[in-house]
N, CA and C atoms as a LAMMPS dump frame, in Angstrom:
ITEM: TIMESTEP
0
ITEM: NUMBER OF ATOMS
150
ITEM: BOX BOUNDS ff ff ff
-5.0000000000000000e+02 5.0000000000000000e+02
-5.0000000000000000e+02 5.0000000000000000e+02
-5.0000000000000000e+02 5.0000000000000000e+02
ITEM: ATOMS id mol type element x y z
1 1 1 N -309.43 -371.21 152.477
2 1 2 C -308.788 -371.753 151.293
3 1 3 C -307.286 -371.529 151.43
4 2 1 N -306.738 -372.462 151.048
5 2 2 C -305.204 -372.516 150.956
6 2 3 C -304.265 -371.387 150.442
7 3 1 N -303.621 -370.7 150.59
8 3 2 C -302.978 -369.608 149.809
9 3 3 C -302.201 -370.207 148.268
10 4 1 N -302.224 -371.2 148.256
11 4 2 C -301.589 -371.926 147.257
12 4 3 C -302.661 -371.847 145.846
13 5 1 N -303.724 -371.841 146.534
14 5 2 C -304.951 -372.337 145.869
15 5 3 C -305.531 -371.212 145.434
16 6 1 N -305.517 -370.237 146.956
17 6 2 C -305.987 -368.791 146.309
18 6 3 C -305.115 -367.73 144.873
19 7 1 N -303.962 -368.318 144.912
20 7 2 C -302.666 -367.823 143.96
21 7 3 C -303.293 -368.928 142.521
22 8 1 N -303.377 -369.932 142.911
23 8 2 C -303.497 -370.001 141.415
24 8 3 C -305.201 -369.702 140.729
25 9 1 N -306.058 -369.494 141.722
26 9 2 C -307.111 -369.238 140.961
27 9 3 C -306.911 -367.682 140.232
28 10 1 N -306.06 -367.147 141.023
29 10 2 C -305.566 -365.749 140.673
30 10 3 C -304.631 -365.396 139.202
31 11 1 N -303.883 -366.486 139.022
32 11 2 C -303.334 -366.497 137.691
33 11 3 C -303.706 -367.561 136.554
34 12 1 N -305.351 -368.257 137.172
35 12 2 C -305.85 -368.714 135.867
36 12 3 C -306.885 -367.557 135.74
37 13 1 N -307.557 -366.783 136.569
38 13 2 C -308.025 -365.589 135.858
39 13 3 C -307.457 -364.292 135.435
40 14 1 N -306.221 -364.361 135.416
41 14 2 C -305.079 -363.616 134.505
42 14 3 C -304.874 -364.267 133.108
43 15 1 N -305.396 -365.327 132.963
44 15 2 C -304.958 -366.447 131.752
45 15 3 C -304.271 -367.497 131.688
46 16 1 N -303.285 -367.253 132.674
47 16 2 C -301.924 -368.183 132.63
48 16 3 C -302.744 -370.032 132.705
49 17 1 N -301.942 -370.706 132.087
50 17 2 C -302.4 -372.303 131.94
51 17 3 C -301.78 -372.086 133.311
52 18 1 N -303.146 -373.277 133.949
53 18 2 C -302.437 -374.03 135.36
54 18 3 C -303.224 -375.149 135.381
55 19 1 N -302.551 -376.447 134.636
56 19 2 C -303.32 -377.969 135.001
57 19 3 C -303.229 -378.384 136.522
58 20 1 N -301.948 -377.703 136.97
59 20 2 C -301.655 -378.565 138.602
60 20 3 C -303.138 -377.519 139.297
61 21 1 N -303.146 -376.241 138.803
62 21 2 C -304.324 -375.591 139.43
63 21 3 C -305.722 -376.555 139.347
64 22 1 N -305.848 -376.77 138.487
65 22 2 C -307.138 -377.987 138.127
66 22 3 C -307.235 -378.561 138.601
67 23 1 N -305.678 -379.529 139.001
68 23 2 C -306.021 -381.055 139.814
69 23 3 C -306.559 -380.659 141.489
70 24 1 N -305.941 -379.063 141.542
71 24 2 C -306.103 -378.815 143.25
72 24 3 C -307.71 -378.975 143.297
73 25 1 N -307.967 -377.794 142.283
74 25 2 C -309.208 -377.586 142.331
75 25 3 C -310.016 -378.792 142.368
76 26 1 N -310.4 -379.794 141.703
77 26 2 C -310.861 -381.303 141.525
78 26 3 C -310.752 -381.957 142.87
79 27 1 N -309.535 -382.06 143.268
80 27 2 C -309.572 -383.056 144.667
81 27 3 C -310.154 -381.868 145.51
82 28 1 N -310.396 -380.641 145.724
83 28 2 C -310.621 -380.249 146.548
84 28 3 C -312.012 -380.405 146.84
85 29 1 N -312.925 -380.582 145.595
86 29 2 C -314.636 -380.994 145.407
87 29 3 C -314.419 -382.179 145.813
88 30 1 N -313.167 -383.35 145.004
89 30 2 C -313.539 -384.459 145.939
90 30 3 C -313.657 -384.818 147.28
91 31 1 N -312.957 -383.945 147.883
92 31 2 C -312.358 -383.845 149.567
93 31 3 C -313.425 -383.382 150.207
94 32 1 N -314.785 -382.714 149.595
95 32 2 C -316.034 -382.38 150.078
96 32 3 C -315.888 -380.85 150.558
97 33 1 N -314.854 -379.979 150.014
98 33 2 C -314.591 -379.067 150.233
99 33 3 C -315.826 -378.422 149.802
100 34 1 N -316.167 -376.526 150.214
101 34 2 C -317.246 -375.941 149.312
102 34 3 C -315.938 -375.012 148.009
103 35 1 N -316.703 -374.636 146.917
104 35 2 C -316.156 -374.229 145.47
105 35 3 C -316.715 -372.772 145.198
106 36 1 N -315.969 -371.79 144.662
107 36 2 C -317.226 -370.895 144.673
108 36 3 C -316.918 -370.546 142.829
109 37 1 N -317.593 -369.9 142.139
110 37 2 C -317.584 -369.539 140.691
111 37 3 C -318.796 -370.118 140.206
112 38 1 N -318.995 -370.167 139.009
113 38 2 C -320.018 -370.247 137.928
114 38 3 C -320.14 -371.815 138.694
115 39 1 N -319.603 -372.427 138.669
116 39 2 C -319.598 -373.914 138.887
117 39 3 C -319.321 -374.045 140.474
118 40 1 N -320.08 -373.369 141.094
119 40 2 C -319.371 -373.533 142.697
120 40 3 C -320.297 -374.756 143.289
121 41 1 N -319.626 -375.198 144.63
122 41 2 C -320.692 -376.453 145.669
123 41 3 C -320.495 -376.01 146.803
124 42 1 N -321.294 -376.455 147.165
125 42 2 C -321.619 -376.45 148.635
126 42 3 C -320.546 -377.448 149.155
127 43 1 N -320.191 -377.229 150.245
128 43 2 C -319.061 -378.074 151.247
129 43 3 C -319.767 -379.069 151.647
130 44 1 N -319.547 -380.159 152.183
131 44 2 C -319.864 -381.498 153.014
132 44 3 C -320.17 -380.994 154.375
133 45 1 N -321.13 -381.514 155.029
134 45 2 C -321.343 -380.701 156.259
135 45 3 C -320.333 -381.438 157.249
136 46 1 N -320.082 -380.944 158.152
137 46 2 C -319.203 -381.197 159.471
138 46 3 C -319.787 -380.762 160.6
139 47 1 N -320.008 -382.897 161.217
140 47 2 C -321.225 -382.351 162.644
141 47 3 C -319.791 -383.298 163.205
142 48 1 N -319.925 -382.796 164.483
143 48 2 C -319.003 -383.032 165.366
144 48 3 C -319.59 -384.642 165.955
145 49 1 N -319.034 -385.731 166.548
146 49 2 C -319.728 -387.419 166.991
147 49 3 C -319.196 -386.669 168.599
148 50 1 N -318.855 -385.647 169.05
149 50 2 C -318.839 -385.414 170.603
150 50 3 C -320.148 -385.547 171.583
């Protein structure tokens, strides 16, 4: 995970509002990334076409 990403999950569970944190978070499920928390997913698998 991104350090960008790891920082703000870090100061929305301090409280602080972070919408730009949200949008990361969002495209990052869209991007087929895996999520972890109450609401976590599983990642998109990655098979190699070699």
């Amino acid at each position: 995970m991104p350090a960008g990403t790891k920082t703000a999950l870090k100061l929305l569970t301090l409280g602080f509002p972070g919408p730009r944190a949200d949008r990361r978070l969002d495209w990052r499920k869209r991007d087929g990334y895996a999520t972890a928390g109450t609401e976590r997913r599983t990642g998109t698998e990655i098979v190699c076409g070699c």
